[in-house]
ZAMARGU-4260 file (C-alpha; in steps of 0.2 Angstrom, whole numbers, plus 5000, padded with zeros to 4 digits):
<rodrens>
0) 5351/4934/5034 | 5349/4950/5027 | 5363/4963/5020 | 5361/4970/5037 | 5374/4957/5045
5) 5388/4961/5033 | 5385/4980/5035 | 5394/4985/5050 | 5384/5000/5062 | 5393/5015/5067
10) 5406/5013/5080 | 5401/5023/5094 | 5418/5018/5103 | 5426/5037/5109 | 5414/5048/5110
15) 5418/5062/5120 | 5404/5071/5123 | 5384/5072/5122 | 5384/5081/5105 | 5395/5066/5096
20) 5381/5054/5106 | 5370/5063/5097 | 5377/5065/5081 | 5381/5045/5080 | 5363/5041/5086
25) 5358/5050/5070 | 5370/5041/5061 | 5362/5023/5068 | 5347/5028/5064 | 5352/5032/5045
30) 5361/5016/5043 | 5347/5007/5049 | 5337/5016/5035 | 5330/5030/5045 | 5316/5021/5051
35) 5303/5031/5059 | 5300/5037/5076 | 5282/5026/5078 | 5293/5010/5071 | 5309/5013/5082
40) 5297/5012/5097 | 5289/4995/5091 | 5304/4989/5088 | 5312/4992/5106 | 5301/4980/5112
45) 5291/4981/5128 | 5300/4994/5141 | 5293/5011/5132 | 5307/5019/5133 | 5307/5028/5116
50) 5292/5039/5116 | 5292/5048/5100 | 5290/5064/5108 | 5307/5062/5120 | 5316/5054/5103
55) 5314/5069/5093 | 5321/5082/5105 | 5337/5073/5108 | 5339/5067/5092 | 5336/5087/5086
60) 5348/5092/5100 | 5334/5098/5112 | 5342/5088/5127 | 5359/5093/5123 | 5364/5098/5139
65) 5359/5083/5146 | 5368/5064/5143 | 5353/5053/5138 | 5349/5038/5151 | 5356/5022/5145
70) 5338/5013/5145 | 5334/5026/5132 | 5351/5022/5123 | 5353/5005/5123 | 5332/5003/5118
75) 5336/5016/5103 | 5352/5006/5096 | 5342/4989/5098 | 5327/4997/5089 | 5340/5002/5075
80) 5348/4986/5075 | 5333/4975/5075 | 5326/4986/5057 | 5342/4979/5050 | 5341/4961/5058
85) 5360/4963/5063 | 5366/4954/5079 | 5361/4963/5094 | 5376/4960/5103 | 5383/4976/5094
90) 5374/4983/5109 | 5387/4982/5120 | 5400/4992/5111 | 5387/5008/5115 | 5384/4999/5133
95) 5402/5003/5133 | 5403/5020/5127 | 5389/5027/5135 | 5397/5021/5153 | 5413/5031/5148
100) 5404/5045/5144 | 5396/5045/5160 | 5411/5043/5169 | 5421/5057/5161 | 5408/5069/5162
105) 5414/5083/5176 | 5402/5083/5192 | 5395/5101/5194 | 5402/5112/5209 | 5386/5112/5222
110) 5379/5126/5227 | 5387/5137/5242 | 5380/5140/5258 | 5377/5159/5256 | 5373/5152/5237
115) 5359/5143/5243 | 5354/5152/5257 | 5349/5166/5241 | 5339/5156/5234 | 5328/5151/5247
120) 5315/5160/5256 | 5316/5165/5274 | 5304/5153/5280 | 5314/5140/5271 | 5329/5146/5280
125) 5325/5147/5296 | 5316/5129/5296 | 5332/5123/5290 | 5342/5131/5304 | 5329/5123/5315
130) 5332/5105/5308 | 5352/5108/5309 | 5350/5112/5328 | 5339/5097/5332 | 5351/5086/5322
135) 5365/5093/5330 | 5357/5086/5345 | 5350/5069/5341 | 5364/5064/5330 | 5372/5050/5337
140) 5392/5047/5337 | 5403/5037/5327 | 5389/5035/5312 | 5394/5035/5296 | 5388/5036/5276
145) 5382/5022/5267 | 5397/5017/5254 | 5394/5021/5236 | 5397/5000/5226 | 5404/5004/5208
150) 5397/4995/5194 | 5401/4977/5196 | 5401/4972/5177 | 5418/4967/5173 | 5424/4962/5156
155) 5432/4945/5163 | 5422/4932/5168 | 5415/4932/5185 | 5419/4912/5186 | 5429/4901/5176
160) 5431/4883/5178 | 5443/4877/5168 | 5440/4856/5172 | 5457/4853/5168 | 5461/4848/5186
165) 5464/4830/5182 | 5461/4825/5201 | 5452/4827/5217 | 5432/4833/5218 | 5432/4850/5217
170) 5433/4860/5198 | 5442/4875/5203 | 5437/4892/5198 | 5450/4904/5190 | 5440/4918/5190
175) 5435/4919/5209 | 5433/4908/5222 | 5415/4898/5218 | 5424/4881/5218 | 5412/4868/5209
180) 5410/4851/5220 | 5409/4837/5209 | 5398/4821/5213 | 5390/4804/5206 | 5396/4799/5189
185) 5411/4811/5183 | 5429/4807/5180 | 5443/4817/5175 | 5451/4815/5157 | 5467/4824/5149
190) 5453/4835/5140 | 5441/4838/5153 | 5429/4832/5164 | 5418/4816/5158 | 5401/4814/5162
195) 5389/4799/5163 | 5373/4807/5163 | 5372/4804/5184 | 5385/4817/5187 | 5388/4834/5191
200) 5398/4848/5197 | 5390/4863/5209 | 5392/4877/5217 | 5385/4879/5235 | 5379/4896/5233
205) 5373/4909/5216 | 5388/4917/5208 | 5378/4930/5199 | 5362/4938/5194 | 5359/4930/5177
210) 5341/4942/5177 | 5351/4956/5176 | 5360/4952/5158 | 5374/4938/5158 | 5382/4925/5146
215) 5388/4908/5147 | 5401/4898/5136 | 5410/4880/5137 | 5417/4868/5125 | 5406/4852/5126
220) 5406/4834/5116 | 5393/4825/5117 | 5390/4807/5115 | 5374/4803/5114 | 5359/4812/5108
225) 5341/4809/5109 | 5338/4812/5126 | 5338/4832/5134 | 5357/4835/5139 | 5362/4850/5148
230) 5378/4857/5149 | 5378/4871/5162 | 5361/4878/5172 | 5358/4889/5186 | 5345/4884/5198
235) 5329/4897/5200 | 5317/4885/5214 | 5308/4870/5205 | 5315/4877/5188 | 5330/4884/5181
240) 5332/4901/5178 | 5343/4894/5159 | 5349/4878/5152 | 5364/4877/5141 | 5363/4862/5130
245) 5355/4848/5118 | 5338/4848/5117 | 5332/4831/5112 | 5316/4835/5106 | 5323/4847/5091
250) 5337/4837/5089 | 5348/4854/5092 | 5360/4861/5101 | 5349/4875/5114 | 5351/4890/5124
255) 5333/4890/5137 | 5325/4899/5148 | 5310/4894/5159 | 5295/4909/5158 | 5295/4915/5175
260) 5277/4916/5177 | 5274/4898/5170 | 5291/4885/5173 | 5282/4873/5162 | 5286/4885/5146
265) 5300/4890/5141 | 5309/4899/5128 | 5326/4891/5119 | 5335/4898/5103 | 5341/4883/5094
270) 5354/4877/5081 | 5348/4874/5064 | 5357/4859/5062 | 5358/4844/5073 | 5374/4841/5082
275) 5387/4828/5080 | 5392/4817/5092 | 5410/4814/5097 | 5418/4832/5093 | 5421/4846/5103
280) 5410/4861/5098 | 5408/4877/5108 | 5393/4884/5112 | 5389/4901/5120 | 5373/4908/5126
285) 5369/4926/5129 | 5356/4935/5137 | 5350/4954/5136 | 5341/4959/5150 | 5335/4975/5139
290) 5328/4966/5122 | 5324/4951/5136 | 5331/4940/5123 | 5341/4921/5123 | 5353/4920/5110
295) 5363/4905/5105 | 5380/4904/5098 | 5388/4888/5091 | 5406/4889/5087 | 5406/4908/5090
300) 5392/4909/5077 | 5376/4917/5082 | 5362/4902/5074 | 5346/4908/5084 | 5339/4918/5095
305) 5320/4920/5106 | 5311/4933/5115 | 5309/4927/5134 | 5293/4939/5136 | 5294/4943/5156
310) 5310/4941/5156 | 5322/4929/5165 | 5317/4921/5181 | 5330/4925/5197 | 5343/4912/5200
315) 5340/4910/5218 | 5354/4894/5221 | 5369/4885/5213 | 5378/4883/5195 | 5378/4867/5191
320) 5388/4858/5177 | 5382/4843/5171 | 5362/4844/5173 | 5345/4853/5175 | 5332/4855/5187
325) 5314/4852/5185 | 5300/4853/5198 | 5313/4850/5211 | 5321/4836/5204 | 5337/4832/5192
330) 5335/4829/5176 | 5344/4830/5159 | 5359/4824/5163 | 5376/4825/5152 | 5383/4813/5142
335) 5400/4814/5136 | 5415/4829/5140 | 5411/4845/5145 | 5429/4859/5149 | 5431/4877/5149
340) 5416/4885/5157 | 5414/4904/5158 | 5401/4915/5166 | 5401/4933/5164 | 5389/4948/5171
345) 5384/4954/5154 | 5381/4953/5137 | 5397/4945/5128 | 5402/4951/5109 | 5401/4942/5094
350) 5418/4945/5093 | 5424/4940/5110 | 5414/4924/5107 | 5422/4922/5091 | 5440/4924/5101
355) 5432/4912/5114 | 5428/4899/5102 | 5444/4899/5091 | 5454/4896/5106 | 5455/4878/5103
360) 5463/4866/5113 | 5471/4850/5109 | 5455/4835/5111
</rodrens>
């Protein structure tokens, strides 16, 4: 890897207003050695969302009055972190930032009704006073707003099961209440749940949108390779939308994705080393629905990432643990332990998988 890895980018965490955006935009941009406005938008991939034009005025403070969009945000900071081939999971510390920005910044007073009634012409005013005087008439009673959902991106996990329940054939979930129902070959162990490559545990309905960015981690031992083994998956019709595992083919660990034009191709970030049977090792998969990138961590390392070109397919059913789905039918089936699995509704940090990872249990 290059020096870009060991060179930490700015620290956007605490801005507190658009002209320290600004300022530590520019300073991205010099860390990742300036790069120029043609190159940043190459490098931001396929959404467009850095036209030269626009980058110039807010960089030179053109836009100041207005915070930048977070597509034009996170697509500049990936751009900047992709010229120094550092891990794009730095992405979410401005993800972060930008959303506290947002939510700090005060919402203008509108406009009073004598305000407003300046501005217009009368033609204007009087349609208005029309409308108000049929509405007043045809409104009907007891109706009421739409309500206004926060942002559901949390920084727990949306489902976390644990498979330390030792009995009975349900996984709990301590997250939430997507209980994991487990059939065919599984047994409870003191260190988990033990599969036979038949087995699996499920969820009767989708936890969450993995299309729209998410990440998966669980500590896994595997006990046979050869074969495709796959550790967690969420179902997307006849295909998964990702697989979490061993694929057999490379003889690596994988974090996989279906194209979701074409089910028979797929994308998958491997290991560079083949796993070793018998020992627990933690794996973590993240995906950015803005780069539209897999990457794979292994012991809270990042060892490899792909581009998934039309970006993930929906996940229209269940989580399973324990198996994949192709054409319809199971396949891939685990051997060995799987414990600990987490699902969250975004991109994960390096160094929260890095926590994730050194939290080793006894097995």
């Amino acid at each position: 890897m290059t020096k870009g890895l060991f060179d930490a980018p700015p620290d956007p965490t605490g801005i507190s207003g658009n002209a320290e955006l600004i300022a530590k935009l520019n300073e991205l941009r010099g860390w990742a050695g300036t790069p120029s406005l043609r190159r940043l938008r190459a490098l931001a991939g396929p959404s467009d969302a850095l036209p030269p034009a626009t980058v110039s005025d807010i960089l030179t403070g053109k836009r100041l009055a207005r915070t930048p969009r977070l597509e034009f945000v996170e697509a500049f900071v990936l751009a900047c972190l992709r010229a120094r081939e550092h891990d794009e999971a730095a992405l979410v510390a401005w993800t972060r930032a930008w959303r506290a920005l947002a939510a700090a910044e005060p919402v203008p007073a509108p406009p009073t009704v004598v305000e407003r009634q300046r501005r217009a012409p009368w033609w204007m005013r009087r349609a208005v006073r029309v409308a108000l005087a049929l509405l007043c008439l045809c409104v009907l009673p007891g109706a009421q707003a739409a309500p206004v959902h926060a942002d559901a991106t949390r920084a727990e996990p949306v489902t976390w099961w644990k498979l330390d329940d030792g009995a009975g054939t349900s996984a709990a979930d301590s997250a939430g209440g997507a209980a994991a129902q487990l059939s065919g070959g599984v047994t409870w162990t003191p260190t988990g749940a033990e599969f036979d490559g038949s087995g699996r545990a499920s969820t009767d309905h989708r936890v969450l949108a993995p299309e729209n960015g998410f990440s998966v981690t669980a500590w896994v031992r595997l006990t046979a390779t050869g074969d495709w083994a796959t550790a967690v998956s969420a179902r997307g019709g006849e295909f998964d939308a990702f697989l979490l595992g061993y694929n057999g083919d490379a003889d690596a660990w994988s974090f996989a994705a279906p194209h979701a034009d074409d089910g028979d191709v797929i994308s998958a970030a491997l290991s560079g080393t083949p796993p070793r049977r018998n020992r627990w090792t933690h794996l973590g998969g993240v995906y950015s629905a803005v780069s539209r990138r897999l990457t794979l961590y292994v012991d809270g390392a990042a060892v490899g990432s792909s581009e998934l070109p039309g970006g993930l397919r929906g996940a229209t059913g269940a989580f399973d643990i324990g198996r994949a789905v192709y054409r319809g039918r199971h396949n891939s089936g685990w051997r060995g332990s799987i414990r600990d699995v987490r699902l969250f509704d975004r991109p994960v940090g390096r160094s929260e998988l890095n926590a994730l990872a050194n939290a080793k249990f006894s097995g």
